[in-house]
C-alpha positions in Angstrom: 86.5 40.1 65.8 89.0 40.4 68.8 89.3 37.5 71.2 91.3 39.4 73.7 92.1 38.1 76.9 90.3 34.6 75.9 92.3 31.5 76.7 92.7 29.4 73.6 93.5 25.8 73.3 94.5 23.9 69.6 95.0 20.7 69.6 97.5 19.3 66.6 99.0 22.4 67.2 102.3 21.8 65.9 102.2 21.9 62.1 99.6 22.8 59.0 96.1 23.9 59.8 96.7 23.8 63.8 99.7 26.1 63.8 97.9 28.9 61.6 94.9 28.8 63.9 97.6 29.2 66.5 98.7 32.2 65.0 95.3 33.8 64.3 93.9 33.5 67.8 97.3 35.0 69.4 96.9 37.4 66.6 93.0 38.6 68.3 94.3 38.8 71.0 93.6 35.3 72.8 96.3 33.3 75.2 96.8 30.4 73.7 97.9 26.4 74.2 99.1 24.5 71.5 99.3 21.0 72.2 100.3 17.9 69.6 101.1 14.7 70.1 105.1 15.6 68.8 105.0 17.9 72.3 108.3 19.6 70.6 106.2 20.4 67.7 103.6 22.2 70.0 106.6 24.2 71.9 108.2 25.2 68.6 104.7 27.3 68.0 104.4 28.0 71.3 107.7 30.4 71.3 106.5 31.4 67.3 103.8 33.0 69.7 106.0 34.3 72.1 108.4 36.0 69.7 105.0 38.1 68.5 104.7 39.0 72.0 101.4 36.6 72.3 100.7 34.8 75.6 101.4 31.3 74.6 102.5 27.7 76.1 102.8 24.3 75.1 101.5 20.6 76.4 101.7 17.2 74.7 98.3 15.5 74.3 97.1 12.4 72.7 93.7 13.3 71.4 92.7 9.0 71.4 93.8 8.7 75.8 91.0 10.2 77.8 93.4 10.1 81.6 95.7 12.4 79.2 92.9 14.6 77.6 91.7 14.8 81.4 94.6 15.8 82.4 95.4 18.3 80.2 92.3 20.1 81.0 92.7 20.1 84.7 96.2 21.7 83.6 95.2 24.2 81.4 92.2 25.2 83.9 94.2 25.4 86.9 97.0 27.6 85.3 94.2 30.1 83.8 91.7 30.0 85.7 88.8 28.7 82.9 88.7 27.5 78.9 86.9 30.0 76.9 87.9 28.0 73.3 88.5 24.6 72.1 89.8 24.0 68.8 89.4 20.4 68.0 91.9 20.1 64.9 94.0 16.7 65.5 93.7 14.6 62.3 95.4 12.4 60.5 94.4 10.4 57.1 95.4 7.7 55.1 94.3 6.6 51.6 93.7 3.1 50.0 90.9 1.8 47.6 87.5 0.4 49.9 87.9 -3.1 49.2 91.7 -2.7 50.1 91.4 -1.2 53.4 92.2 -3.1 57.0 90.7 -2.6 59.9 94.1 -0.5 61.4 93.4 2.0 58.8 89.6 2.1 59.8 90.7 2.6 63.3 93.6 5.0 62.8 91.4 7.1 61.2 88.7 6.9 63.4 90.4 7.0 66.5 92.2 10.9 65.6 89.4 12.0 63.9 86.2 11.5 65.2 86.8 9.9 68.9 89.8 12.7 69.2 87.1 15.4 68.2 84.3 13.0 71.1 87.2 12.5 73.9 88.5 16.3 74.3 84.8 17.7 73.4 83.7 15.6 76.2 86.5 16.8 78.6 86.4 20.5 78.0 82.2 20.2 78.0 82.3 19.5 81.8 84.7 22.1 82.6 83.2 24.6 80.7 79.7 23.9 81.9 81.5 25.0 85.8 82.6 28.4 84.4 80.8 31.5 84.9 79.4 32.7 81.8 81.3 35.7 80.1 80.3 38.7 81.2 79.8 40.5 77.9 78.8 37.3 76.1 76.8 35.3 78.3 78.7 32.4 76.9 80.5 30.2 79.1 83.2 28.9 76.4 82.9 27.9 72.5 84.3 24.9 70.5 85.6 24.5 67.3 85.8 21.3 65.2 87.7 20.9 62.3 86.2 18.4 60.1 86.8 19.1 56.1 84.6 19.0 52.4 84.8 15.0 53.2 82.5 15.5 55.7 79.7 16.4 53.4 80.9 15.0 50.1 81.6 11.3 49.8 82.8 10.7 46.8 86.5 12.1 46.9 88.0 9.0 46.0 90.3 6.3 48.2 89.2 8.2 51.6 86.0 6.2 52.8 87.2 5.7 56.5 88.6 9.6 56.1 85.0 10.7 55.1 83.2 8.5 57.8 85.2 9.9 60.4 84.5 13.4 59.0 80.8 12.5 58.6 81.0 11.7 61.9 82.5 14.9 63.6 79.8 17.2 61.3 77.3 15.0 62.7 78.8 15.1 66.4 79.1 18.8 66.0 75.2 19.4 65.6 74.5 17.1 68.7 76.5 18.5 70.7 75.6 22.5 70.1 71.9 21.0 70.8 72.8 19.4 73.8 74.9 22.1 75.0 73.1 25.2 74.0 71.3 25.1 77.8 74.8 25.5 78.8 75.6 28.4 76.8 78.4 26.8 75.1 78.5 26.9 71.3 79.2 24.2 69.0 80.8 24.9 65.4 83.0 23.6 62.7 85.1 24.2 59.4 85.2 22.0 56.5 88.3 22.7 54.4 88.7 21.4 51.2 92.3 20.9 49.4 94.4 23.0 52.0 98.5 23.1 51.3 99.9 21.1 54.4 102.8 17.9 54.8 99.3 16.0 54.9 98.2 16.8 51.8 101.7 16.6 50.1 101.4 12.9 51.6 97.9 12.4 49.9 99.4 13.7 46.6 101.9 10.9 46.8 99.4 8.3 47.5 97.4 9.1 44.9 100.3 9.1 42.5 100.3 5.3 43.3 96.0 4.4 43.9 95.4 6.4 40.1 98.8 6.0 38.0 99.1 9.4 37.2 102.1 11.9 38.3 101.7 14.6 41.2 100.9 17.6 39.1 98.2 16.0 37.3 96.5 15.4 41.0 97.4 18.6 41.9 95.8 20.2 38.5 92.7 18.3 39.1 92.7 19.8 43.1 92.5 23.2 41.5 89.9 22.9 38.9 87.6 21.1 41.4 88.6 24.4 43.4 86.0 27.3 41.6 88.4 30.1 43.2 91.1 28.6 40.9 93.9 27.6 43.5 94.7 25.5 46.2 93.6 26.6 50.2 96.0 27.7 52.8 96.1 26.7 56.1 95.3 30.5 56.7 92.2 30.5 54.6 90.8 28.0 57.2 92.4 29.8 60.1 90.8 33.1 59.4 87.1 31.3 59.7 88.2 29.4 62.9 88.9 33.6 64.3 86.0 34.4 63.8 83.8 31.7 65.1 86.0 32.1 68.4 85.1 36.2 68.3 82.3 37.8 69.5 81.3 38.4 65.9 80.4 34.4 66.0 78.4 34.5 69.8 75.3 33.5 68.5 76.2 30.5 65.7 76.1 27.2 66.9 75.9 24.1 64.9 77.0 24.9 61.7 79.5 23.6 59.9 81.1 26.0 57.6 82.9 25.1 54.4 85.6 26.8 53.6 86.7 24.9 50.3 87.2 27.6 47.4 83.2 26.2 46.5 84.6 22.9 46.3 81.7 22.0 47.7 78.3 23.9 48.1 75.9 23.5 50.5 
């Protein structure tokens, strides 16, 4: 599954999901870039790579500003050489009832999640498609999309713009790998389901408030949704998003893989 030598980028680097896929492509081997939008956030995984002796560096990005995402690219290019993976993980979610929700919410959420995922697939696209293909591979770079379970199930309660933006980046994901197959560049995604991170801990609280229950009762109901009986890890998801950037993965495109516990079968 190694991914030696590859050069790496995560974006929403800095925390959660981001940072353990991070860790798990400098663990195969790969150099990598975190970037975030907190760009202190990104540097503080950054030397968390460097202290296991990875190859690792840091850049603020704003997944929503294109001349930044541009940029960023050019960057990143110019100081390796070429962008073999792109992990599109920058989210961010917020939870109110449908009839309840304003349009900053809609756009919040829609913005991070599914322009994010267009914006920086768009940017690193181009560049790829000016790379020579790898020579053992015949690929000439992979991305990886991190949408979630609320990309293929609807009805999770209080997250309608959530699940419309992760509709969106599981649809976005099979039109691009379509499009960009010609290219030999591959196209993939995870779908987590109830992974342990500071944004879940927020959902918890606000759906203390939406159902008028306490925490652990949300957090009981989480598990037994979860057939494998406990709540995800950032490195559960991690571990998929490896392998789709290995060579194990070089002929997938497409497919968006849960990784949910069975929370969701498909």
């Amino acid at each position: 599954m190694k991914s030696q030598g590859k050069i790496a980028v995560v974006t929403g680097a800095g925390t959660g999901i981001g940072r353990a896929i991070a860790l798990a492509l400098a663990d195969e081997g790969a150099a990598v870039v975190a970037t975030d939008l907190d760009a202190a956030s990104a540097e503080r995984v950054a030397g968390e790579l460097r202290d296991r002796e990875a190859n690792a560096s840091a850049l603020r990005l704003d997944v929503t500003q294109r001349p930044e995402i541009d940029a960023v690219v050019a960057e990143i290019a110019k100081r390796h050489g070429r962008i073999d993976v792109w992990c599109n993980n920058a989210g961010v979610s917020t939870m109110n009832r449908f009839v309840d929700l304003t349009e900053r919410e809609w756009d919040f959420n829609m913005d991070v999640n599914a322009k994010g995922v267009f914006l920086c697939s768009q940017a690193v696209a181009r560049q790829m498609m000016g790379q020579e293909p790898d020579a053992a591979s015949g690929l000439r770079g992979k991305i990886v999309n991190t949408a979630s379970m609320a990309g293929k199930r609807g009805g999770v309660g209080f997250l309608a713009h959530y699940v419309a933006s992760k509709f969106a980046v599981v649809g976005l994901t099979q039109a691009t790998a379509a499009e960009l197959a010609p290219h030999r560049i591959t196209v993939n995604a995870v779908c987590p389901g109830y992974v342990r991170t500071g944004m879940q801990e927020r959902e918890i609280a606000w759906e203390v408030g939406l159902r008028g229950v306490d925490a652990a009762e949300v957090e009981r109901f989480y598990v037994s949704d979860t057939p494998l009986g406990r709540i995800e890890t950032p490195e559960d998801v991690a571990g998929v998003v490896a392998f789709l950037a290995s060579p194990a993965a070089d002929f997938i495109t497409g497919e968006a893989i849960n990784v949910n516990g069975g929370s969701w079968m498909d």
